[in-house]
Each structure stands twice: as structure tokens, then as C-alpha cells.
C-alpha positions in Angstrom: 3.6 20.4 -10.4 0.0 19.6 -10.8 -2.0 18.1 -7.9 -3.4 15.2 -9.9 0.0 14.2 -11.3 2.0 14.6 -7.9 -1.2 12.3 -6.3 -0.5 10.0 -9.6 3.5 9.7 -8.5 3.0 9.3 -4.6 0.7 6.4 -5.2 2.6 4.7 -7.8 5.8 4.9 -5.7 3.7 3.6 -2.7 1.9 0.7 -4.7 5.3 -0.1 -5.5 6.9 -0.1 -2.3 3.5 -2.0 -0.5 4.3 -4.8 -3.9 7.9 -5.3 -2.8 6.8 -5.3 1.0 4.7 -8.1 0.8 7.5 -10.0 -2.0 10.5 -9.1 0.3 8.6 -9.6 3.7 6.2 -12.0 3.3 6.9 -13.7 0.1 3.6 -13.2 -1.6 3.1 -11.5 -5.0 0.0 -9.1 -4.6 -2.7 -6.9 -7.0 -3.7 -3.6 -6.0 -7.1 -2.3 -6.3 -7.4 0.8 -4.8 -6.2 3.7 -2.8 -7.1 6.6 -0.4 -5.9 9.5 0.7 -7.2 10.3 4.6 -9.2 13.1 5.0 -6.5 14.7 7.9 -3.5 14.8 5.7 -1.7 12.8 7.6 0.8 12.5 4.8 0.0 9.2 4.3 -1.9 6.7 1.4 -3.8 3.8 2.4 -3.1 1.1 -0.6 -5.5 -1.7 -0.7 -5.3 -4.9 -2.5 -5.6 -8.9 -2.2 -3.0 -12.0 -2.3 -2.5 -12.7 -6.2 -4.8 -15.2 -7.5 -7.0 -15.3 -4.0 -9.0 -11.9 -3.9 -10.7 -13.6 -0.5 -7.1 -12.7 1.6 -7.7 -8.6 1.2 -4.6 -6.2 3.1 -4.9 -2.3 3.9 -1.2 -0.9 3.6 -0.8 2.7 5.4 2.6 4.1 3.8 4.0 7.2 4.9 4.7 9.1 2.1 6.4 11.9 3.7 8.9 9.6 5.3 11.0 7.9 2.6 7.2 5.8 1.4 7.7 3.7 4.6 5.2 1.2 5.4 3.7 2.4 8.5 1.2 -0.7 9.3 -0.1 -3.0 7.6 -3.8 -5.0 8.9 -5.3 -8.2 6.8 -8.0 -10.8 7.1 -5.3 -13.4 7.0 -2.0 -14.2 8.8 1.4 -12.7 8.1 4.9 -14.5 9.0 6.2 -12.6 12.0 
């Protein structure tokens, strides 16, 4: 497989799981706007985005794509439920 078309599949699987993390978790329909892989291969993607029709409330989603796409942390300028 191609590099550019595995990286294509490992951050459409992880925009969709950071999507149904903030619907299932938090109850908040999201937009993603970007992504990044780190620099250490850390097996990871870092999925950035904003709260649907409020691009002023912006997240960072680390997901682990190495273990099942897991969300690994998630940090915000606004609060989450607990």
C-alpha cells in the first residue's frame, strides 16, 4: 500500500472515531479542520477541529492509531461534561 493512501485511511478512521467521541461522549456534533502526524511516530494523529457552528470552542484530539484508533486525550478552550 502506498504511504499517502494508508495516511489518507488512518486519518479518515480517526476523524471518524474523534466525530463519534465528541456525539457519543459529549453530545456535540463537530467539523474537522486539520490533522498532524508527530514528528516521533508515536503512532498516533493529532485531529483538530471546533464545536459545529462555533469555530471560537477549538479541540486537539490525540488518537492512537495503533491501538484500535482509541482516543488517547483530548485538550480544548472550553469545558467538557465529566
Amino acid at each position: 500500500m502506498q504511504e499517502n493512501n494508508k495516511e489518507k485511511q488512518i486519518v479518515d478512521k480517526a476523524t471518524e472515531k474523534t466525530i463519534n467521541y465528541f456525539k457519543e461522549k459529549q453530545n456535540l456534533d463537530v467539523t474537522i479542520t486539520d490533522y498532524r502526524f508527530p514528528s516521533n511516530d508515536l503512532e498516533s494523529v493529532f485531529i483538530t477541529g471546533h464545536i459545529k457552528d462555533d469555530e471560537s470552542k477549538e479541540f486537539t484530539a490525540t488518537i492512537d492509531y495503533n491501538n484500535n484508533y482509541n482516543v488517547g486525550s483530548v485538550s480544548t478552550n472550553f469545558s467538557l461534561k465529566k
